[in-house]
MARGU-470941 format. One line per field, with one value per residue (C-alpha): residue number from 1; x, y, z. Coordinates in steps of 0.1 Angstrom, whole numbers. Example, Ala and Ser with C-alpha at 12.3 -4.5 7.8 and 13.67 -1.06 7.14 Angstrom:
<atoms>
num c(1  2)
px c(123  137)
py c(-45  -11)
pz c(78  71)
</atoms>
This chain:
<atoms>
num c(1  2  3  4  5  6  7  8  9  10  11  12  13  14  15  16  17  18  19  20  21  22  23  24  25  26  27  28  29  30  31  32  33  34  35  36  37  38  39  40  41  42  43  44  45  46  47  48  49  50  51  52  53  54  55  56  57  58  59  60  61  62  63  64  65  66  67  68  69  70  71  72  73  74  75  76  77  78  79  80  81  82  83  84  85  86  87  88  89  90  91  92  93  94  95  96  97  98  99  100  101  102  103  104  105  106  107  108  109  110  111  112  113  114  115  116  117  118  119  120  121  122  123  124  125  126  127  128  129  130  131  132  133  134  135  136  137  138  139  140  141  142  143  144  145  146  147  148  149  150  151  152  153  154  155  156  157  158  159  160  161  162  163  164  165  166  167  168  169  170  171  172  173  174  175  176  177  178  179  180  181  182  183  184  185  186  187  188  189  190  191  192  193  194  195  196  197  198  199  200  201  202  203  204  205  206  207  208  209  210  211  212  213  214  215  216  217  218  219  220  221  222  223  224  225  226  227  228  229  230  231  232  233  234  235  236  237  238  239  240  241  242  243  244  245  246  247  248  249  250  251  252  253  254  255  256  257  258  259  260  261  262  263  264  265  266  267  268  269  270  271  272  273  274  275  276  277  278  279  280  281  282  283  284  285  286  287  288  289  290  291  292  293  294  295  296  297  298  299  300  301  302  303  304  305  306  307  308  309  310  311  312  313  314  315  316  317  318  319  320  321  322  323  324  325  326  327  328  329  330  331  332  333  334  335  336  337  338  339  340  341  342  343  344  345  346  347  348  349  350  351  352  353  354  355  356  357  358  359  360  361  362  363  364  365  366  367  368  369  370  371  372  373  374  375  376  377  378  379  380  381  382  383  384  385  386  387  388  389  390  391  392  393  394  395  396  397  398  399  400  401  402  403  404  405  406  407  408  409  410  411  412  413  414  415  416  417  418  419  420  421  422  423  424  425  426  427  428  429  430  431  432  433  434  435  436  437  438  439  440  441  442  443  444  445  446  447  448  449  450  451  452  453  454  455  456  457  458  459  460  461  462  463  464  465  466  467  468  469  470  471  472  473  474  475  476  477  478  479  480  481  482  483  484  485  486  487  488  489  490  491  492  493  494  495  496  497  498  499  500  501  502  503  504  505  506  507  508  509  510  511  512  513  514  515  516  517  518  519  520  521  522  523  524  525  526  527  528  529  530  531  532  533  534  535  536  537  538  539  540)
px c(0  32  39  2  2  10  42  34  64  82  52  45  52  53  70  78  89  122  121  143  172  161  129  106  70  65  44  16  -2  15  8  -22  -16  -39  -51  -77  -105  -118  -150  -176  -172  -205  -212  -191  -208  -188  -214  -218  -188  -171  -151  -116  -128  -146  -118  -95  -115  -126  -88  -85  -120  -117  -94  -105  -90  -55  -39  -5  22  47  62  27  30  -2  4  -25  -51  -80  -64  -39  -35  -50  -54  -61  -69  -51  -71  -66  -109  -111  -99  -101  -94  -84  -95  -69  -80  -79  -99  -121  -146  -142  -172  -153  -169  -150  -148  -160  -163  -202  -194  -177  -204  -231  -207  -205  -239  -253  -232  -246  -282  -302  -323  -303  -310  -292  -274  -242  -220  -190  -209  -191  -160  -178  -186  -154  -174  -192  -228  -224  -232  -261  -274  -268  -283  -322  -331  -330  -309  -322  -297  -308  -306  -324  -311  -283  -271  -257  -232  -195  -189  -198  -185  -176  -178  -165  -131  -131  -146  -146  -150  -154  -146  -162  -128  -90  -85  -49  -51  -81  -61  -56  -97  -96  -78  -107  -122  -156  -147  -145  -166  -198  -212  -251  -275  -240  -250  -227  -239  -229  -196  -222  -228  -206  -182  -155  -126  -97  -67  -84  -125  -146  -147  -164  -182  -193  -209  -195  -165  -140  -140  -118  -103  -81  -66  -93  -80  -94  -81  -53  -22  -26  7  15  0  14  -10  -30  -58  -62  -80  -94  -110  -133  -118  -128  -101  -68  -57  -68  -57  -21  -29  -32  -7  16  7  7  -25  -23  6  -1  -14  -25  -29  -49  -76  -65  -48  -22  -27  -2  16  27  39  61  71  79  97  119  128  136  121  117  85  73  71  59  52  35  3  -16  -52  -61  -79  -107  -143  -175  -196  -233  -237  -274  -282  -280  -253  -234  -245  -231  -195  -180  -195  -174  -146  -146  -145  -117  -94  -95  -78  -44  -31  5  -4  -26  -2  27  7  -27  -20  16  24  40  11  16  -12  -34  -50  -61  -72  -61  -31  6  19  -2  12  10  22  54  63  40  4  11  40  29  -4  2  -25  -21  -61  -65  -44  -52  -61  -79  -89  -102  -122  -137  -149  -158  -182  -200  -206  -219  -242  -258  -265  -284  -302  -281  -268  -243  -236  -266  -256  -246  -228  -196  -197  -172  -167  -145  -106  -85  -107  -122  -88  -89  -125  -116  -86  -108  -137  -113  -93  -130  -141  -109  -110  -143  -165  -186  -194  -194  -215  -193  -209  -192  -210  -210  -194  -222  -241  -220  -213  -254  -257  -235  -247  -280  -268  -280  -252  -238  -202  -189  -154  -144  -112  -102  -75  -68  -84  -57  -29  -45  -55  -98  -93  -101  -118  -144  -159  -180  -195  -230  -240  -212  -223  -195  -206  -220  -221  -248  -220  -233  -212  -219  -185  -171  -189  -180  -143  -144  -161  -130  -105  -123  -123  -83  -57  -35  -19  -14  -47  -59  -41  -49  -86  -84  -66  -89  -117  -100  -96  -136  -143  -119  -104  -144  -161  -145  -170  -150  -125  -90  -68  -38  -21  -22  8  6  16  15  35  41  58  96  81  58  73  63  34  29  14  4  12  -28  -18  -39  -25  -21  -14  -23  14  22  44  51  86  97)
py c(0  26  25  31  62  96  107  142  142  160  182  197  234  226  254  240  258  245  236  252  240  247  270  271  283  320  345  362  340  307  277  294  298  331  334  354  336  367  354  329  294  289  254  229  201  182  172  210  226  238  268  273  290  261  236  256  247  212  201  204  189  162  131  109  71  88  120  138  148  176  155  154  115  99  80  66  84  70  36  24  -3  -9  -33  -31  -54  -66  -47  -15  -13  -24  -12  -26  -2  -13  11  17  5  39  61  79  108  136  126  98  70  47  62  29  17  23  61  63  45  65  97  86  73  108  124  109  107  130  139  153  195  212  189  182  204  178  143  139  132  102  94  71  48  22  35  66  90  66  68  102  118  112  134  124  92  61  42  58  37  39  14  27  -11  -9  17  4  16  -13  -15  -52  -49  -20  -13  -29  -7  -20  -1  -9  15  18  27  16  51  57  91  73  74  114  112  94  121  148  167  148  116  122  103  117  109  101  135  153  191  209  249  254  248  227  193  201  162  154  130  152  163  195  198  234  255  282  293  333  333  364  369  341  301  287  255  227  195  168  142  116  119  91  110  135  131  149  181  206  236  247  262  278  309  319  354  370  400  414  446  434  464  456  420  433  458  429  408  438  443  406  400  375  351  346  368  362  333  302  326  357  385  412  449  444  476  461  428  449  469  435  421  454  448  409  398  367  371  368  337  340  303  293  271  246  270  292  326  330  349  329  337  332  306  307  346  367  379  356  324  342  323  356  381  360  357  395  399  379  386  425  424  421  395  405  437  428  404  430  459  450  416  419  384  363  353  339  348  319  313  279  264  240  251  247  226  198  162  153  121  126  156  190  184  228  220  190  206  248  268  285  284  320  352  389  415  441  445  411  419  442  429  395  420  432  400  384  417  413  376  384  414  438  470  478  457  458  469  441  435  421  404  393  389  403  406  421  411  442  456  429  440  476  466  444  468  497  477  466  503  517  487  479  510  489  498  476  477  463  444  438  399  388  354  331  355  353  316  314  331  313  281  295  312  345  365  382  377  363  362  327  304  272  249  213  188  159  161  158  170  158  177  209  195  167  202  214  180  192  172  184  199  230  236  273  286  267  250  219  199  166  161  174  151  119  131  133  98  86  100  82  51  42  36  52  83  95  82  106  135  136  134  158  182  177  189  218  228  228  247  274  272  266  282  305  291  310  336  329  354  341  313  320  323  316  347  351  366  345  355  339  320  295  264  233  244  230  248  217  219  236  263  244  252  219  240  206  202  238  246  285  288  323)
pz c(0  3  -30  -39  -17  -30  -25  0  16  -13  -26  14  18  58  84  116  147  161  197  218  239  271  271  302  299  302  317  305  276  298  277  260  224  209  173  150  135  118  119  136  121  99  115  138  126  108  80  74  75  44  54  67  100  104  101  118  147  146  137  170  189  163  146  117  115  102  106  84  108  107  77  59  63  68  98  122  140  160  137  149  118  86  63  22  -3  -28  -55  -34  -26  7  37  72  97  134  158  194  225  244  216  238  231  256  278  283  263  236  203  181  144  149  154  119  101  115  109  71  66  80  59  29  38  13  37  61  64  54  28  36  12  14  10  -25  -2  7  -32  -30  -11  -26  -35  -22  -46  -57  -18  -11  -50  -47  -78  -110  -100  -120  -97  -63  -37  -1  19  42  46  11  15  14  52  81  114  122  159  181  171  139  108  71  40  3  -26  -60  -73  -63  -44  -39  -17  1  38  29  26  62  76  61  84  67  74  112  139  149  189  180  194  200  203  177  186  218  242  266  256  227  220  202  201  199  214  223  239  241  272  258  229  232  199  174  198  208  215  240  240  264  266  263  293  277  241  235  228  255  271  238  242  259  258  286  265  222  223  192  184  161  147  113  110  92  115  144  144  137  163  190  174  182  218  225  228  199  191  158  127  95  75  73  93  97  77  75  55  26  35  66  46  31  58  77  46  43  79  71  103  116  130  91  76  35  19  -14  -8  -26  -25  -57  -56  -79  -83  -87  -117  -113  -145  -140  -142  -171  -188  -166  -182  -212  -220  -239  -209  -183  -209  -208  -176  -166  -194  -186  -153  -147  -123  -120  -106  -83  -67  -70  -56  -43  -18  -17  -2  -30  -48  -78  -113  -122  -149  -139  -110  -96  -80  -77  -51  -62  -73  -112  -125  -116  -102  -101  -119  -126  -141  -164  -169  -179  -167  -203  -207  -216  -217  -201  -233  -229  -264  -269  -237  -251  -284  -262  -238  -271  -287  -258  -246  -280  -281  -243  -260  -244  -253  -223  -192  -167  -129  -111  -76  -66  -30  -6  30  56  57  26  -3  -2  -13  -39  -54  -57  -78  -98  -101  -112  -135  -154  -153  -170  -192  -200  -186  -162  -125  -101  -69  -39  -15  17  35  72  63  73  53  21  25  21  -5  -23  -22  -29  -62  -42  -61  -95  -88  -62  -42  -35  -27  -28  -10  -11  9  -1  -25  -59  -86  -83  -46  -74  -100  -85  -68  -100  -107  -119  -83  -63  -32  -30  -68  -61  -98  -112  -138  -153  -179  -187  -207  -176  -155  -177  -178  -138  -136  -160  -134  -105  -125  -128  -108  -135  -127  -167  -173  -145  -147  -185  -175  -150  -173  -202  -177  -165  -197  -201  -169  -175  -214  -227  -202  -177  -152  -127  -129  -112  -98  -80  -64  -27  -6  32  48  89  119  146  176  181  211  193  190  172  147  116  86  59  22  17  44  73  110  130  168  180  194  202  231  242  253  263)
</atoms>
């Protein structure tokens, strides 16, 4: 199964704080380690939560069967062994002995299977936006897809996910899956405690290093050590104290008078002026990484002119990437004009570099002729008023760029639209926008961790884009256990969602950009930019 497995090591972008010689705990924060959230985390139910705020959080309260550590190894979790066939479609995962949920009870193979098969249920309300993670499973797109689904299926007991007895759980793919123990470690796949409460710190379970002490809804969450959680001789932390703070300038604000110990990225951000006023002064405190996540803006496929393949083409080839990275974010980004991102494995070596992102270039002029033709086939004269929406942080900074460089370019205004997250997240999936900011990182080390996502069923497809070439060529990909046979797939599809279609408009590669005082020892920021604090010490 090792040589089957992809090869993360090599492709992780992973910053690690170097523990020092002989530190002692100091005063002040103690052994609590202080971030910025920005915002409050949508949902902390694992079956509904999509965001990074979200997942930022429940890394902690929660562990799936395996885990990636500091190496990005997967290496076991809440399993302490597995077993997989010799046709690489079944897995049978053995669960430790002292997995315990942090009221105390055994975490068992009948927690994951009710997890999974929640998860999947198509009537479960909201739907769960991630379920397609689950698709790997045998029958579980046909279970969870009720509409229009000649092979729907409604009998739970035929999903490819059975617990054998309490610490033994068995699972059959459709497909040989050879990133399927980087799907274990998801954040979807974790266990779920039946009638666990998920909106409030009281009542609230989970089987992780770390429990909830408090949950003050809109301002902070507080979390500690969870004494029943395996590994706990591990964690050194006294508490994580997370806040909600929407001002780029206030969170550096705080980060500068030590009430926060880390600023910035996967969570948080920094004004770009002070990037470069921190990168002038080469300090240490600023750590600047390439990540495998890809900046982009949602186009509403559904709503005129959007659904209009020349209006979108317009659109997203008057802009000019290099200059918003140089001027506008600041941080290292790199211009996309693809999406899924770099830092991704290919076949056998970087999928960006085997696969150009050479979809489409930027000009202006062609934009403009493209804007025309496609007003006119909608009955248009001139672009109709329409808004751009985003949520809190620096994309603002981002839109006014955007929105300038289309009113010198094309002579549209742009209404701006600043969203409380939750807000803007719901409006999303409902298609309750014209254009949309939006972002993307991966969930595992693959290419389909991008493309599987705007399946015309796929429950984070929030643009209304429906393909079925694009479909079939994703279906291919999940079919083989050939990497070429893949990648080509997955390359040919890319090529319909942005060279065809310009479904969605991408703007840069993201960089991982945060400050992070000289005390923090031991983090781990992952390949997709994900903070693991789960082994933090603070050692001033």
């Amino acid at each position: 199964m090792k040589k089957k497995m992809l090869l993360l090591v090599s492709l992780m972008l992973v910053l690690t704080g170097v523990l020092a010689a002989c530190g002692k705990s100091g005063s002040g924060s103690g052994e609590t380690f202080r971030m910025n959230l920005t915002s409050e985390p949508p949902s902390l139910d694992v079956s509904q939560a999509q965001d990074q705020v979200s997942f930022t959080v429940l890394s902690g309260l929660f562990e799936g069967l395996t885990r990636m550590d500091a190496d990005g190894n997967i290496v076991p979790g809440v399993a302490e062994k597995w077993d997989v066939s010799a046709d690489g479609k079944k897995y049978t995962f053995h669960l430790r002995d002292n997995a315990k949920w942090s009221n105390g009870d055994p975490v068992t193979a009948q927690d994951f299977e009710y997890s999974w098969k929640r998860t999947l249920d198509p009537k479960l309300n909201p739907p769960a936006p991630y379920a397609y993670q689950l698709y790997y499973i045998k029958n579980g797109q046909n279970y969870n897809i009720a509409t229009d689904n000649p092979n729907h299926i409604t009998d739970p007991s035929q999903l490819g996910v059975k617990a054998l007895d309490d610490k033994t759980l068995e699972v059959d793919l459709e497909n040989p899956t050879p990133y399927f123990l980087n799907i274990a470690a998801f954040f979807t796949a974790y266990p779920v405690k039946k009638d666990a409460n998920f909106a409030e710190a009281n009542g609230y379970i989970g089987n992780g290093p770390f429990k909830m002490k408090s949950w003050k809804h809109g301002d902070s969450i507080e979390l500690v050590p969870n004494e029943n959680y395996w590994d706990k001789d591990n964690i050194k932390l006294t508490s994580v104290k997370f806040s909600m703070v929407k001002d780029p300038n206030t969170e550096l604000n705080m980060y500068k008078t030590g009430q926060l110990d880390w600023a910035g990225a996967p969570t948080g951000s920094i004004p770009a002026e002070q990037l470069d006023k921190y990168r002038q002064e080469n300090s240490k405190e600023l750590s600047i990484k390439g990540i495998a996540s890809t900046y982009y803006y949602n186009f509403n496929n559904t709503k005129k002119p959007f659904d209009n393949v020349k209006v979108r083409e317009a659109l997203s080839m008057a802009i000019n990437r290099q200059d918003i990275v140089d001027k506008v974010t600041k941080a290292g980004q790199v211009p996309a004009y693809g999406f899924v991102s770099t830092g991704i494995h290919g076949v056998s070596g970087e999928y960006r570099s085997e696969v150009k992102d050479d979809y489409f270039k930027e000009d202006v002029a062609k934009a403009k002729e493209l804007l025309a033709e496609g007003l006119k086939e909608e009955g248009m004269t001139s672009m109709p008023a329409f808004s751009l929406s985003f949520n809190e942080g620096l994309h603002k900074t981002v839109a006014e760029a955007i929105a300038n460089m289309w009113k010198e370019n094309l002579g549209i205004d742009v209404k701006l639209e600043l969203q409380e997250w939750k807000v803007f997240l719901k409006n999303r999936q409902s298609l309750n926008y014209d254009v949309a900011r939006a972002g993307w990182g991966a969930d595992y080390n693959d290419p389909m961790t991008f493309i599987d996502m705007f399946t015309s069923k796929g429950g984070n497809n929030d643009i209304g884009f429906k393909n079925p070439e694009y479909d079939a060529l994703v279906k291919e990909a999940y079919s083989t256990n050939d990497q070429q046979k893949r990648v080509d797939a997955m390359a040919k599809a890319e090529k319909i969602l942005i060279g065809d279609n310009m479904a969605i408009m991408p703007i840069y590669y993201y960089s991982s950009a945060q400050l992070i005082k000289p005390y923090v020892k031991n983090y781990v920021v992952d390949y997709s930019g994900n903070i693991d604090y789960s082994h933090i010490t603070i050692e001033k």
